[in-house]
C-alpha positions, -999 to +999 in steps of 0.1 A: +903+374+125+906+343+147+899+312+129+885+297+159+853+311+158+825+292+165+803+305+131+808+317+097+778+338+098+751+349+126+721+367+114+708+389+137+668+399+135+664+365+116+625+365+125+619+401+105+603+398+064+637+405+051+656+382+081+638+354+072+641+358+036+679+360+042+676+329+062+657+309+036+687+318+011+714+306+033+695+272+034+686+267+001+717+285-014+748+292+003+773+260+009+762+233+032+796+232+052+792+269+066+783+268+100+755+295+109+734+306+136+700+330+138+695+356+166+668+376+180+649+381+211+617+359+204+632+325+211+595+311+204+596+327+169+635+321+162+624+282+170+594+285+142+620+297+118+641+270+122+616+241+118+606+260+085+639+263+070+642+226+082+611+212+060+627+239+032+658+217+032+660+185+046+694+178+038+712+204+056+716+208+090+698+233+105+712+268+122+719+275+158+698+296+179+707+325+195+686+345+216+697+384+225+677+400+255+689+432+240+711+456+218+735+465+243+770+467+232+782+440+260+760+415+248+760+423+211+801+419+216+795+387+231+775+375+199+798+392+174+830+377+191+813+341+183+811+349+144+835+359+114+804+375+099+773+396+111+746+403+092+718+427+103+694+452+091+709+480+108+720+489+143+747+513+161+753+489+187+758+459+167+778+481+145+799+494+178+803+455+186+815+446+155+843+473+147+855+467+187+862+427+180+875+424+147+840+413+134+828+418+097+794+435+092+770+440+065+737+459+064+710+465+041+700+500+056+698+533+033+698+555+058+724+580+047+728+600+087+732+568+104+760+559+081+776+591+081+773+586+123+789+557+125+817+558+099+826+588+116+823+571+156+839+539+143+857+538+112+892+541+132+885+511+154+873+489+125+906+498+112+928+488+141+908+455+146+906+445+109+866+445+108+849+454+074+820+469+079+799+476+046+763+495+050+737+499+026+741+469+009+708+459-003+686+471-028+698+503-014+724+512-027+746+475-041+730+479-074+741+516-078+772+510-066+783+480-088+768+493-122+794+525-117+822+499-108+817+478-138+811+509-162+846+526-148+862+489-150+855+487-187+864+522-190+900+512-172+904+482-192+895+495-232+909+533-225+925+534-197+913+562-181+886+570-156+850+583-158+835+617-159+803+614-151+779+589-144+735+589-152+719+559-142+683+553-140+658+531-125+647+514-161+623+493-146+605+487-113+577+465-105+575+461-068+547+443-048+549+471-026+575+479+006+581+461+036+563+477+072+600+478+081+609+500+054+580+524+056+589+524+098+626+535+088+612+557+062+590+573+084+605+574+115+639+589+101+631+628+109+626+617+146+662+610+150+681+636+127+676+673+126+659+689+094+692+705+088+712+671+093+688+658+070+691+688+044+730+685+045+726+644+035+698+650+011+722+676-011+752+666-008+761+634-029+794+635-014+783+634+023+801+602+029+835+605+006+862+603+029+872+638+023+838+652+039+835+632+071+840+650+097+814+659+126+791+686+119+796+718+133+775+751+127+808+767+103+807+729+085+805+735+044+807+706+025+812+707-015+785+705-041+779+677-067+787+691-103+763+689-132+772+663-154+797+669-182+781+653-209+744+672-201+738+707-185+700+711-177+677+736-181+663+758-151+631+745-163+641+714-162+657+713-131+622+731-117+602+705-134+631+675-122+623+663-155+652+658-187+661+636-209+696+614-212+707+597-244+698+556-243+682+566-212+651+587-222+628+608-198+643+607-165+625+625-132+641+623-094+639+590-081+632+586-043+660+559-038+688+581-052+702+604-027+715+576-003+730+556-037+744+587-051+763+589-014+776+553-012+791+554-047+809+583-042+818+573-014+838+544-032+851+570-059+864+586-033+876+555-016+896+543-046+899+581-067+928+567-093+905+539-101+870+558-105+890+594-118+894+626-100+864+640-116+841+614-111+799+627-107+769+601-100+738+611-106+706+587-103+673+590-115+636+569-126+632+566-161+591+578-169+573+571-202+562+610-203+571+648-190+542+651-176+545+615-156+582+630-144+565+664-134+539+648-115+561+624-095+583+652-090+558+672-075+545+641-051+579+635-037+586+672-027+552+671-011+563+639+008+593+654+019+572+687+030+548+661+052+576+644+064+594+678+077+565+684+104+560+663+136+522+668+130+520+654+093+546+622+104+526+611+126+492+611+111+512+590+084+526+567+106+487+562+116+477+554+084+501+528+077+491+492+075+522+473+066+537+463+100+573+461+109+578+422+102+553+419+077+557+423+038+544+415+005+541+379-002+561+354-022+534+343-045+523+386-049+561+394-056+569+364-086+563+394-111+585+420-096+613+433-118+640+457-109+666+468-136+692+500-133+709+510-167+738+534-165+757+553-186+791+559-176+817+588-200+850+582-204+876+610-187+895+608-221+888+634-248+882+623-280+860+634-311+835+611-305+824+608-266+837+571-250+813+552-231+800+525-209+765+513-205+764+489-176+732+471-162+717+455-136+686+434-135+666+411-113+633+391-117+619+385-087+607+399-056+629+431-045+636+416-009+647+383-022+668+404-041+681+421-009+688+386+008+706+379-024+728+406-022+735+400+019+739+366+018+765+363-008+782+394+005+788+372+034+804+347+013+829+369-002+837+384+029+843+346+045+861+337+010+882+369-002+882+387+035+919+391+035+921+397-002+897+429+003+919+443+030+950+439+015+934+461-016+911+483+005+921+483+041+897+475+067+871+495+078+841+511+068+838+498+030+814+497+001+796+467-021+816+473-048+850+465-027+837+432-026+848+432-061+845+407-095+842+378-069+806+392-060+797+400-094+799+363-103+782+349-074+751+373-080+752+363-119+750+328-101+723+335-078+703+349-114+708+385-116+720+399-142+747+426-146+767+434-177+783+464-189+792+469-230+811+499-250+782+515-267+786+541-297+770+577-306+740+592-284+719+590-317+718+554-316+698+528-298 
């Protein structure tokens, strides 16, 4: 990439609820020597921005404005050709810009078809040009994907071997609620993919390991995720979607896992002498009772019965009241927590089973967390870029490719991820 760029980083839909929070971490966070820039279409509301993160931080030097008049790939190329780094919420033409002119990308989506789309439409260009592209990095799906990096790194370094299988749960979430962007993704998701698309990328964890992308065709059959080795369920409790885990307790499906399962198999599959051949992620929320687990199992398979029908999808989309650009506030998200605990097995066979229990935590608001996780992505992309190639290749990548370099910045920016060797199942 040229070093003649005019910016280190553009962010693109600055003026959105998790834009701006990016853009007040830049300011108040990221080095004052990067030069930056914030784009959108509302020039009025990109100028607000500005003069906020100005009386934020006096002392810095405020970003450049950019104004887009739309997504078309010309004039996204134009923007993207202006930065080493774009960062966006998600976008096929920004993503099309990006992989033609050498530009790296990072998203926070966790929309699993749209990332199987464009890896598949652009994955060779990025490579040619020497873009890195990385999706889903934000709440969905980073944490996922560095707890099962820093488990199998521990599991490297003491026995060297790979993993087995991986459980992780959601240990803790307390959320002031979702953004109106994320409920307009969530819900507006079946209006661009088929239900059998959406059937293919809701079973398969593998759906985006290198192996498996290819486009879909009618005679497409992709492999199926394993049970774990360490714990074969029950019918019942695979009716139910409720079990229990050593260290990890009562466990019930989780709405977030399917597109985290994806992305870190997708790195597994990226790196498979690293992670071991038989690697298997599996995600789930930690519940204080069966019956909580039952009944939260039984409310997401109705969602995803409402969410099948044109009829039902709408009159949900009617009821929301979060608007796109609007989310909880700062002073209502100060007692959010988030915190993933994973359990990772060793490949090695031994008397007693080897493992890992890596975790990740956050206080704080679970979009600050996201701009956390963008922002200093950036920075390791600016910092290690060539580094990451030379070990990875360019491309389509994933956050754990960003490597031990990210892991320290984020245990700077205050969230907390550690990973320890961790003895029978019987104790605590």
């Amino acid at each position: 990439m040229a070093n003649t760029r005019q910016y280190d980083i553009i962010l693109l839909g600055a003026t959105g609820y998790t834009g701006k929070l990016t853009a007040e971490y830049i300011t108040s966070s990221l080095p004052t020597n990067i030069k930056w820039a914030v784009a959108g279409r509302n020039q009025s509301k990109l100028q607000s921005l500005v003069d906020e993160l100005k009386s934020q931080n006096s002392t810095r030097s405020t970003p450049d404005i950019i104004t887009v008049a739309n997504l078309s790939t010309p004039e996204v190329s134009t923007l993207a050709k202006k930065t080493k780094v774009l960062l966006n919420t998600y976008s096929t033409p920004v993503v099309e810009a990006c992989a033609q002119t050498g530009t790296h990308y990072i998203d926070v989506t966790g929309e699993t078809p749209w990332i199987r789309d464009i890896i598949v439409k652009y994955e060779e260009t990025a490579k040619k040009t020497g873009a890195i592209i990385i999706p889903g990095n934000g709440v969905e799906s980073a944490p996922s994907d560095l707890v099962a990096y820093i488990a199998t790194r521990l599991c490297r370094k003491v026995w060297d071997c790979g993993v087995m299988d991986v459980v992780a749960s959601v240990h803790e979430l307390k959320s002031s609620g979702p953004s109106g962007g994320t409920l307009a993704t969530g819900l507006g998701l079946m209006d661009h993919y088929s239900a059998s698309v959406m059937k293919d990328c809701l079973a398969n964890p593998f759906i985006l390991s290198p192996t498996n992308l290819q486009p879909y065709t009618k005679d497409t059959i992709y492999p199926r995720n394993p049970e774990p080795n360490t714990y074969i369920r029950t019918p019942w409790q695979k009716w139910t979607g409720v079990w229990s885990y050593p260290r990890l307790g009562h466990l019930a499906t989780s709405i977030t896992a399917k597109p985290n399962m994806a992305i870190v198999h997708r790195s597994a599959g990226m790196t498979p002498y690293f992670y071991g051949f038989n690697f298997s992620y599996e995600e789930y929320m930690a519940v204080g009772s069966p019956l909580v687990g039952v009944l939260i199992h039984i409310a997401l398979a109705l969602l995803t019965l409402f969410l099948a029908f044109p009829p039902t999808r709408a009159i949900m989309k009617s009821l929301t009241t979060v608007k796109p650009g609007s989310g909880p506030s700062k002073e209502s998200s100060k007692g959010d927590v988030f915190e993933l605990r994973a359990i990772a097995v060793a490949e090695q066979l031994a008397k007693q089973p080897r493992k890992a229990l890596a975790t990740f935590r956050f206080e704080g608001g679970v979009y600050e967390l996201t701009a956390i996780l963008l922002a200093e992505a950036a920075m390791v992309l600016l910092t290690q870029g060539e580094e990451i190639k030379k070990s990875h290749g360019a491309g389509f990548l994933t956050p754990s490719c960003l490597g031990d370099e990210y892991l320290e910045r984020l245990d700077n920016a205050n969230v907390k991820i550690g990973v320890r060797q961790i003895g029978d199942e019987g104790s605590k």
